[in-house]
MMTF fields as JSON, N, C-alpha, C and O atoms, coordinates in Angstrom:
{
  "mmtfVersion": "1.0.0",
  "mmtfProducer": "UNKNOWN",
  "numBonds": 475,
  "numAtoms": 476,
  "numGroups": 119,
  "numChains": 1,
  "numModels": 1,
  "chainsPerModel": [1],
  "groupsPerChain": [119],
  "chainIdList": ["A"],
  "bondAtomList": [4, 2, 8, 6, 12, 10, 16, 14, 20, 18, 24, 22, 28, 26, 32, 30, 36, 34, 40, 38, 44, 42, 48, 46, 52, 50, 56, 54, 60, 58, 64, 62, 68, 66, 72, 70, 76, 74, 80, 78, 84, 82, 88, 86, 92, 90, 96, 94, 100, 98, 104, 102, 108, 106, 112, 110, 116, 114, 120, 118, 124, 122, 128, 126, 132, 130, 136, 134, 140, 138, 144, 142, 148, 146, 152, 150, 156, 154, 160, 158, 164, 162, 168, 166, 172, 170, 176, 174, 180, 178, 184, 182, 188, 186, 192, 190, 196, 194, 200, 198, 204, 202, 208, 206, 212, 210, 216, 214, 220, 218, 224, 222, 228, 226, 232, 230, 236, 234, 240, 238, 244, 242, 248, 246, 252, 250, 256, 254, 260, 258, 264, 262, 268, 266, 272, 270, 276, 274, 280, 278, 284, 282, 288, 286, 292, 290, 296, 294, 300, 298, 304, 302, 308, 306, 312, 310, 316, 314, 320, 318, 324, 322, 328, 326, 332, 330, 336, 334, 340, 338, 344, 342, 348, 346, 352, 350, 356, 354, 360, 358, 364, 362, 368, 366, 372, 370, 376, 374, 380, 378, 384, 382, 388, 386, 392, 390, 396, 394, 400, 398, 404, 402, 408, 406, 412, 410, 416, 414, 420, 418, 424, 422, 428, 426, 432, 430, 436, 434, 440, 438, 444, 442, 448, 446, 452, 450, 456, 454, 460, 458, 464, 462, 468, 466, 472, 470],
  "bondOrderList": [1, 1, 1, 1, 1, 1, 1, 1, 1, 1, 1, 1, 1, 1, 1, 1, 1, 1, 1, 1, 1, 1, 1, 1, 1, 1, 1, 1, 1, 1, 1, 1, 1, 1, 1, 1, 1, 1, 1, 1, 1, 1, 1, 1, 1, 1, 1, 1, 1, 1, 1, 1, 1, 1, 1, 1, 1, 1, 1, 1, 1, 1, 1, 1, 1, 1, 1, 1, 1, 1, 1, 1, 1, 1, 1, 1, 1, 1, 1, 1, 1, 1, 1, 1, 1, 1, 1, 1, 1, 1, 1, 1, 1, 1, 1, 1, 1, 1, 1, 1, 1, 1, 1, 1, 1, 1, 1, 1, 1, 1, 1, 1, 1, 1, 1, 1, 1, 1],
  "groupList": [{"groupName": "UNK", "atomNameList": ["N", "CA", "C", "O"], "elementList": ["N", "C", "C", "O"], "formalChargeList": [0, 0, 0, 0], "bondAtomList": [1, 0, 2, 1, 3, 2], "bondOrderList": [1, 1, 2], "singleLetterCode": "X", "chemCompType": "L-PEPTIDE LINKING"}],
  "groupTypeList": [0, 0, 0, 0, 0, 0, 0, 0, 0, 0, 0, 0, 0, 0, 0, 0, 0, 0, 0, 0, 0, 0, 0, 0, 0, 0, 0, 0, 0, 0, 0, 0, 0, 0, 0, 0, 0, 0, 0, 0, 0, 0, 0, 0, 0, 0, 0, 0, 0, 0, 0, 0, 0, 0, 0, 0, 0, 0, 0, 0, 0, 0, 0, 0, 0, 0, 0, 0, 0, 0, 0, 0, 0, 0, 0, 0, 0, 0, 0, 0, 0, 0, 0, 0, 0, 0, 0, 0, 0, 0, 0, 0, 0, 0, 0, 0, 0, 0, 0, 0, 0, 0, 0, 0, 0, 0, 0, 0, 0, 0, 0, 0, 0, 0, 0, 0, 0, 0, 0],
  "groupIdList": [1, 2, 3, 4, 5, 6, 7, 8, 9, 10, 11, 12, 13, 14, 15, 16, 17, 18, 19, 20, 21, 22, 23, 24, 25, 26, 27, 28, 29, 30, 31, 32, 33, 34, 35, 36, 37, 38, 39, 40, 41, 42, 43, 44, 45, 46, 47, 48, 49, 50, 51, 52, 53, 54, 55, 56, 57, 58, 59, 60, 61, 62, 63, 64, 65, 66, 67, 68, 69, 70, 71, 72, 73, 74, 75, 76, 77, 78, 79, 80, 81, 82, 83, 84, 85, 86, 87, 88, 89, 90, 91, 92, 93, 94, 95, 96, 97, 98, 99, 100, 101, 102, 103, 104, 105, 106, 107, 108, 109, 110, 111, 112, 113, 114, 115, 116, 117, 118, 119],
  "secStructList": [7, 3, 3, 3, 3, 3, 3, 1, 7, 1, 7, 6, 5, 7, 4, 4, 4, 7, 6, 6, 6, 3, 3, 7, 7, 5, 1, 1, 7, 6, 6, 7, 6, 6, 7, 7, 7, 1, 1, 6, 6, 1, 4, 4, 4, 7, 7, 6, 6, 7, 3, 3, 3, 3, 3, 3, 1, 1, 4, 4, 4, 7, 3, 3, 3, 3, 3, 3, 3, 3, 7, 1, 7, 7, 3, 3, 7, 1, 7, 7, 7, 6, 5, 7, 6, 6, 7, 6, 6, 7, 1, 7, 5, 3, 3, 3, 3, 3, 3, 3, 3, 3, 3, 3, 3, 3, 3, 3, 3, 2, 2, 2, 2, 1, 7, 6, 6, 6, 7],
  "xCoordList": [101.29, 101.955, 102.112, 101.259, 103.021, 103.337, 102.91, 103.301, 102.171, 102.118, 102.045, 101.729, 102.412, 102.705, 101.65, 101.365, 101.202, 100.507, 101.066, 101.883, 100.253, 100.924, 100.182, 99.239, 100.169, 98.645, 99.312, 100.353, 98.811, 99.413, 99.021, 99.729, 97.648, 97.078, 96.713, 96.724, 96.328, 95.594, 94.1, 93.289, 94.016, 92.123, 91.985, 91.528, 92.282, 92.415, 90.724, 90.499, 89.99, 88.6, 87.911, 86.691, 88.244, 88.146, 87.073, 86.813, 86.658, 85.677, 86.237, 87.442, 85.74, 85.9, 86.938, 87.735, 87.179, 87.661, 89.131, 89.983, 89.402, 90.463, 91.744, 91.867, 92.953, 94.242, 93.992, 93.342, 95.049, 95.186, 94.07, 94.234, 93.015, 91.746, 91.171, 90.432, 91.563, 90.781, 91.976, 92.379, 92.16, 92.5, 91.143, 90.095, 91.457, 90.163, 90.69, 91.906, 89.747, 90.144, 89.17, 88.31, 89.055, 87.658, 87.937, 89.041, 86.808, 86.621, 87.149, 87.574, 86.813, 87.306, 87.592, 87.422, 88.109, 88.456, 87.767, 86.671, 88.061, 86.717, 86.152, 86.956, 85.227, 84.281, 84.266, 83.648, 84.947, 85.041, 84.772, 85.489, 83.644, 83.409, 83.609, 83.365, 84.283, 84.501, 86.043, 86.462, 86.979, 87.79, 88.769, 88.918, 89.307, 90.429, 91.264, 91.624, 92.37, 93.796, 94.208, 93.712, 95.133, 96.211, 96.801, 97.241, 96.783, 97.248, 96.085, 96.208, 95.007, 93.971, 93.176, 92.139, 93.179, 92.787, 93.419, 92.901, 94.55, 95.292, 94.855, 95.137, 94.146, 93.129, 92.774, 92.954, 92.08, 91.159, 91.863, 91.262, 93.784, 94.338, 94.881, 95.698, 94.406, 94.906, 93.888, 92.717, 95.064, 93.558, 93.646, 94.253, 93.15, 92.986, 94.06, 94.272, 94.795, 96.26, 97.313, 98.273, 97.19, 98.156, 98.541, 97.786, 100.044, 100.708, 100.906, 101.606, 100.51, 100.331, 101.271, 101.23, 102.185, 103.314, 102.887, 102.235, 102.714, 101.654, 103.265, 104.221, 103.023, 103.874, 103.247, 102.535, 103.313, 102.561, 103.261, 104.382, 103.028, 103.548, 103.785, 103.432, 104.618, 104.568, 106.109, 106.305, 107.249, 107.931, 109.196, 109.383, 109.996, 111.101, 110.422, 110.973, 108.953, 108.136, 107.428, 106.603, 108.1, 107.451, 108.044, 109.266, 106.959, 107.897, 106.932, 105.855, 107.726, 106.965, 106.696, 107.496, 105.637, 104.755, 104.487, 104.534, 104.128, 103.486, 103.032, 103.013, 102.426, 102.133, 100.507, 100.0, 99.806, 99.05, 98.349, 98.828, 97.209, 96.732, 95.514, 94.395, 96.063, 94.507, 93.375, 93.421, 92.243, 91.357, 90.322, 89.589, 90.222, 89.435, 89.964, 90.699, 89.441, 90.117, 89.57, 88.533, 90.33, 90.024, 88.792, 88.653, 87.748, 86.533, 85.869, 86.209, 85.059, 84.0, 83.071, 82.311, 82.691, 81.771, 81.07, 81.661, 79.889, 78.752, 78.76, 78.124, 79.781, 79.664, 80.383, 80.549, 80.776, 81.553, 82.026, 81.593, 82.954, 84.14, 83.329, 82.787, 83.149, 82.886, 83.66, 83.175, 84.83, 85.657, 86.338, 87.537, 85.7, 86.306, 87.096, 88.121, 87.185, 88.254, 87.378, 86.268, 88.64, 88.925, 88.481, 88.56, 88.102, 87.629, 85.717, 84.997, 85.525, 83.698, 83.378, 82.448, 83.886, 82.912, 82.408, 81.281, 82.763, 82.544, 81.774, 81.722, 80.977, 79.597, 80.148, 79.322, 81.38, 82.025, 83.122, 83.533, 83.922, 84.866, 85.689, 85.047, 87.187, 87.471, 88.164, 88.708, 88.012, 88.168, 89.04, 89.13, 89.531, 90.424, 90.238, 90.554, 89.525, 89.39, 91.121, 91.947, 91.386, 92.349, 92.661, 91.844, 93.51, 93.2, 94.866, 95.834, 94.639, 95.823, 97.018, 98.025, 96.864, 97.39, 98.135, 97.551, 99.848, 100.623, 101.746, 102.248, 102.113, 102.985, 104.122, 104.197, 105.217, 106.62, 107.543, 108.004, 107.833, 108.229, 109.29, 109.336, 110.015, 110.786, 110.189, 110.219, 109.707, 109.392, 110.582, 111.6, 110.506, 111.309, 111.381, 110.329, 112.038, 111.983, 112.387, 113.245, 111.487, 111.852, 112.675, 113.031, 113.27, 114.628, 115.741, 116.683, 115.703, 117.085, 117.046, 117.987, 115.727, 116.004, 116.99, 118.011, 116.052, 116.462, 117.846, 118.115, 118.39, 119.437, 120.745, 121.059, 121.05, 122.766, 123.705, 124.777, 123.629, 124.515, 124.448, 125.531, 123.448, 123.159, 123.758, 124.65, 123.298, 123.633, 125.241, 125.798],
  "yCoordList": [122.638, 121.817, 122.637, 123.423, 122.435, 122.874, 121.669, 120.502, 122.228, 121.28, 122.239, 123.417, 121.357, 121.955, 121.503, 120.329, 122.464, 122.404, 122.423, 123.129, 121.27, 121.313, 121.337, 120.57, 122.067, 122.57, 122.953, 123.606, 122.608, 122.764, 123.773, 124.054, 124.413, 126.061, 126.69, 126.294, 128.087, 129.148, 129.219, 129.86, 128.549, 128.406, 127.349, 127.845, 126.45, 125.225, 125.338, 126.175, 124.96, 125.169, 126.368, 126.254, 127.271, 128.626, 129.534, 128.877, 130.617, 131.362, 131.036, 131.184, 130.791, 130.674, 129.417, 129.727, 128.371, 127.026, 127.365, 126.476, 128.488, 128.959, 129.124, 129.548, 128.99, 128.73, 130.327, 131.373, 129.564, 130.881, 131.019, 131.791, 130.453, 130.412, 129.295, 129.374, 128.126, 126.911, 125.63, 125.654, 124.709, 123.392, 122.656, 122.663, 121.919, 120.667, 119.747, 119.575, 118.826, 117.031, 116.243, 116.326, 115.603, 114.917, 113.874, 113.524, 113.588, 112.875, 110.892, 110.306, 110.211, 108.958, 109.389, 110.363, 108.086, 107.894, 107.725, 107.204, 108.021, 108.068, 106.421, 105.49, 106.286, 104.544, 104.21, 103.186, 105.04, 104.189, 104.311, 103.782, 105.058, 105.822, 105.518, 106.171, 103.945, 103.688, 103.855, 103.848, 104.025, 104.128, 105.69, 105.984, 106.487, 107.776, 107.672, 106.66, 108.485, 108.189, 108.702, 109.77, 108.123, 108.703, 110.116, 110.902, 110.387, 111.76, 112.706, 113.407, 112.801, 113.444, 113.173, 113.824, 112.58, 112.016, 112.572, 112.342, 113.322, 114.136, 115.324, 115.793, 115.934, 117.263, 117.317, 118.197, 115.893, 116.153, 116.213, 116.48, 115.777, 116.014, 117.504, 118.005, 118.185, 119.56, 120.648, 121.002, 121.007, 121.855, 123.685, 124.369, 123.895, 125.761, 126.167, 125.68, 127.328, 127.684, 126.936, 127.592, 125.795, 125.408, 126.242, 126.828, 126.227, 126.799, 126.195, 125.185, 126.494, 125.891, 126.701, 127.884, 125.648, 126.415, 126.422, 125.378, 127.039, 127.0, 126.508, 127.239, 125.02, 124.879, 124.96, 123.973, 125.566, 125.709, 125.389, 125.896, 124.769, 124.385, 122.886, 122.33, 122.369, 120.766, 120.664, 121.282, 119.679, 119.457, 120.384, 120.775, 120.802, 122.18, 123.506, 124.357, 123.647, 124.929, 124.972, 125.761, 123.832, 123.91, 124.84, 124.835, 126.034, 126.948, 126.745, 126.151, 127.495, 127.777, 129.64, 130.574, 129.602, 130.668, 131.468, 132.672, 131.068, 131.9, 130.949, 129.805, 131.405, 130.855, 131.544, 132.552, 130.227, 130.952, 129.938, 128.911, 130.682, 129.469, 128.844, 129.073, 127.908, 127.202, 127.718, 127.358, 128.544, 128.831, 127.765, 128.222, 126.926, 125.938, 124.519, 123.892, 124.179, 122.338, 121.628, 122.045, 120.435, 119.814, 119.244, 118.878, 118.976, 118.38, 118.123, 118.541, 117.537, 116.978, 117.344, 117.163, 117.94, 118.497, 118.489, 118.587, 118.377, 118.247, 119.367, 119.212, 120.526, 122.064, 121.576, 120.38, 121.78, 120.991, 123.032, 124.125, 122.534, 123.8, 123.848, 122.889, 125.171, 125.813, 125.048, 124.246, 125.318, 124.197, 123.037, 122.905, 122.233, 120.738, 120.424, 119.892, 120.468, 119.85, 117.997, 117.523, 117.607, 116.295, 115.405, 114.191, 115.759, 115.818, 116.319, 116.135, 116.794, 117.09, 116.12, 116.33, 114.342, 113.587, 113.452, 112.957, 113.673, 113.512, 114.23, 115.451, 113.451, 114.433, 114.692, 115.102, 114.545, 115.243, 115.713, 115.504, 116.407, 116.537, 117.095, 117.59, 116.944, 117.066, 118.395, 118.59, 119.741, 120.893, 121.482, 120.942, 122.394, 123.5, 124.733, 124.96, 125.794, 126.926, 127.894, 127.555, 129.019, 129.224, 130.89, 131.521, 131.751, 133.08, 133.544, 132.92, 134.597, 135.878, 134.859, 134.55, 134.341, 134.195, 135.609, 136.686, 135.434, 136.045, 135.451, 134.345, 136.31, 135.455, 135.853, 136.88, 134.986, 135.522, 136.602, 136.536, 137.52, 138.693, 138.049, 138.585, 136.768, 136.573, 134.844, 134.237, 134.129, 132.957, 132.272, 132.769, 130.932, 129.73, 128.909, 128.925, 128.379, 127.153, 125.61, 125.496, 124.706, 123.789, 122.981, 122.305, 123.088, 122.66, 123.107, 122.361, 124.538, 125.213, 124.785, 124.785, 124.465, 123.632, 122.521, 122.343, 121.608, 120.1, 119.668, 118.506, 120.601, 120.534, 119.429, 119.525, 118.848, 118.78, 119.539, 119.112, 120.197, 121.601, 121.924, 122.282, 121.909, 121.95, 120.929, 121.257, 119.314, 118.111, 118.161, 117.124],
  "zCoordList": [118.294, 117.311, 116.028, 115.615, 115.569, 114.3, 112.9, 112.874, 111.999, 110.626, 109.282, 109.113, 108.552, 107.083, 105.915, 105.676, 105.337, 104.142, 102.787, 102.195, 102.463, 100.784, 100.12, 100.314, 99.158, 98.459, 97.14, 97.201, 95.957, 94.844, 93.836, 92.868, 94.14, 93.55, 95.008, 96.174, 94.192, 95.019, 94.998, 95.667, 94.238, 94.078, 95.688, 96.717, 95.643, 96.925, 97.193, 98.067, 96.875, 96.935, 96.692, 96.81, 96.448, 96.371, 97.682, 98.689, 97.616, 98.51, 100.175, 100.378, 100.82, 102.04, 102.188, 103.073, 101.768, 101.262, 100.869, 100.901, 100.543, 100.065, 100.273, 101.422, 99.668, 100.37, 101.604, 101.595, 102.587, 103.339, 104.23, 105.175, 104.129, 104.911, 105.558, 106.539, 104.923, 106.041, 104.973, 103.81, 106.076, 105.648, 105.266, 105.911, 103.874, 103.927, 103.599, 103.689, 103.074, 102.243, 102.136, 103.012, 101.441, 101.225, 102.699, 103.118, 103.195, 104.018, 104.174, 105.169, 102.41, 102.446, 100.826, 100.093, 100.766, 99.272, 98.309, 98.517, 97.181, 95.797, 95.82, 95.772, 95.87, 95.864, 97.461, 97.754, 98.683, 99.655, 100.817, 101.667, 101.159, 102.385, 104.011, 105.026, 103.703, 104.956, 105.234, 106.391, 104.018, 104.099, 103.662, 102.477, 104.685, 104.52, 104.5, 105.101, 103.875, 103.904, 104.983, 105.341, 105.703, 107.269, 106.835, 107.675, 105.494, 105.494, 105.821, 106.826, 105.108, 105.372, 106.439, 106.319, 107.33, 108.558, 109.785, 110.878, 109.681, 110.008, 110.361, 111.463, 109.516, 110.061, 111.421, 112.263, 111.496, 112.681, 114.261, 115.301, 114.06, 115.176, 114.901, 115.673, 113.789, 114.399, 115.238, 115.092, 116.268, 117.177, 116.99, 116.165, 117.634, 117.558, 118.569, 119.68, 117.839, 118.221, 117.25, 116.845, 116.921, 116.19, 115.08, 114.304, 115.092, 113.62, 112.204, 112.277, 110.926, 109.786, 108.878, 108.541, 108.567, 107.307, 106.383, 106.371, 105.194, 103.997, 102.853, 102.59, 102.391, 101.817, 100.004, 99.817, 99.128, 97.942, 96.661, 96.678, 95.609, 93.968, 94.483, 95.523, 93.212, 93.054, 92.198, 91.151, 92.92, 92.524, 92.545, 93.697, 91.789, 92.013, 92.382, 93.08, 91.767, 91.761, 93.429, 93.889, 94.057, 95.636, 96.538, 96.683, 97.471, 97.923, 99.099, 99.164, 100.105, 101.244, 101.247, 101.192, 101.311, 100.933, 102.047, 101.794, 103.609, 104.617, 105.251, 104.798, 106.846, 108.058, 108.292, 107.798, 109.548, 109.588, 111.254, 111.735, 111.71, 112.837, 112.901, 112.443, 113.657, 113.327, 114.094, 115.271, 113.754, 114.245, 114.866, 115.743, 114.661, 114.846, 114.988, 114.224, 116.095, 115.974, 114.691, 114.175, 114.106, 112.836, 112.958, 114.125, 112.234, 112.386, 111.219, 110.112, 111.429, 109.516, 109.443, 110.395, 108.473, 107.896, 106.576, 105.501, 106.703, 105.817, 104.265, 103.223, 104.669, 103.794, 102.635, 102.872, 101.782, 100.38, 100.244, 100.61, 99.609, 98.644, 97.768, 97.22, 97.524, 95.852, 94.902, 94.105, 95.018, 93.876, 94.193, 93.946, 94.692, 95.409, 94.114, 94.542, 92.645, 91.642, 91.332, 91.089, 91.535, 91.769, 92.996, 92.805, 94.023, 95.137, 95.439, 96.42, 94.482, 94.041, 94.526, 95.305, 94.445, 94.953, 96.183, 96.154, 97.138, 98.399, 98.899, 98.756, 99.647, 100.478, 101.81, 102.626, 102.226, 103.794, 103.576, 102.435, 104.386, 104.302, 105.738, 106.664, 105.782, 106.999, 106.586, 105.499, 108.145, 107.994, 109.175, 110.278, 108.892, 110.08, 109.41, 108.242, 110.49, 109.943, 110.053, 110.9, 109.1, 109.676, 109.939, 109.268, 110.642, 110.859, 110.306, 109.87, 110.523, 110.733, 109.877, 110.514, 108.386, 107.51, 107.307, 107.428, 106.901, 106.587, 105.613, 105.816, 104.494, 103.419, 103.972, 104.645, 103.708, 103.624, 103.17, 102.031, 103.906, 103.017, 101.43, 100.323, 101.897, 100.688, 100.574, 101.645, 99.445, 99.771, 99.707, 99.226, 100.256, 100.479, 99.34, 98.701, 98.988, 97.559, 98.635, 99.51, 98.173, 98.902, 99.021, 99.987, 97.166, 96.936, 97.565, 97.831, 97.887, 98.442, 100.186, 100.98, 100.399, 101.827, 101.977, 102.641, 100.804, 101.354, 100.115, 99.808, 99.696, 98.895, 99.875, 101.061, 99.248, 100.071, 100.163, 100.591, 99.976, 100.219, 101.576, 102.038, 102.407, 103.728, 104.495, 105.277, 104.374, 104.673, 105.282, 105.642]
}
């Protein structure tokens, strides 16, 4: 399967956690541990071999950056990111390790994708 990452820095947890190196997400929502969002819940159907588009920035500054695979099927884990951010609260989190990350020799803008000009 193919899926796309959207990740809005390069820090993305930083150290091992790090863009280019593993998918994460906090496990449930801030106050709600019984409850995750269907987006981040999503991890755990990605398996090892899968391909990950690294989609990166926010808004016009959104590009597609590089590809990479999933080393590991999605799963939860107890380990927390060096820099979880906004996301610090959570004592789990759901993970995909990832390998043989490669950037785009020219990046993509996501605007010049989904422009109508194409349409």
């Amino acid at each position: 399967m193919i899926w796309i990452e959207m990740s809005r820095d390069e820090t993305h947890g930083g150290g091992e956690w790090g863009f280019g190196k593993c998918l994460w997400s906090p496990s449930y929502k801030r106050g709600d541990k019984k409850s995750s969002w269907l987006f981040w819940k999503n991890l755990l159907d990605v398996q090892q071999g899968d391909i990950i588009i690294h989609l990166r920035g926010k808004g016009h500054l959104a590009t597609f950056v590089g590809y990479s695979v999933a080393a590991t099927d999605g799963h939860e884990t107890l380990e927390h990111p060096p820099e979880a951010g906004k996301w610090n609260y959570a004592t789990s989190y759901f993970r995909v390790l990832l390998k043989d990350y490669q950037e785009f020799k020219e990046p993509i803008k996501l605007d010049n994708e989904t422009s109508s000009n194409y349409v």
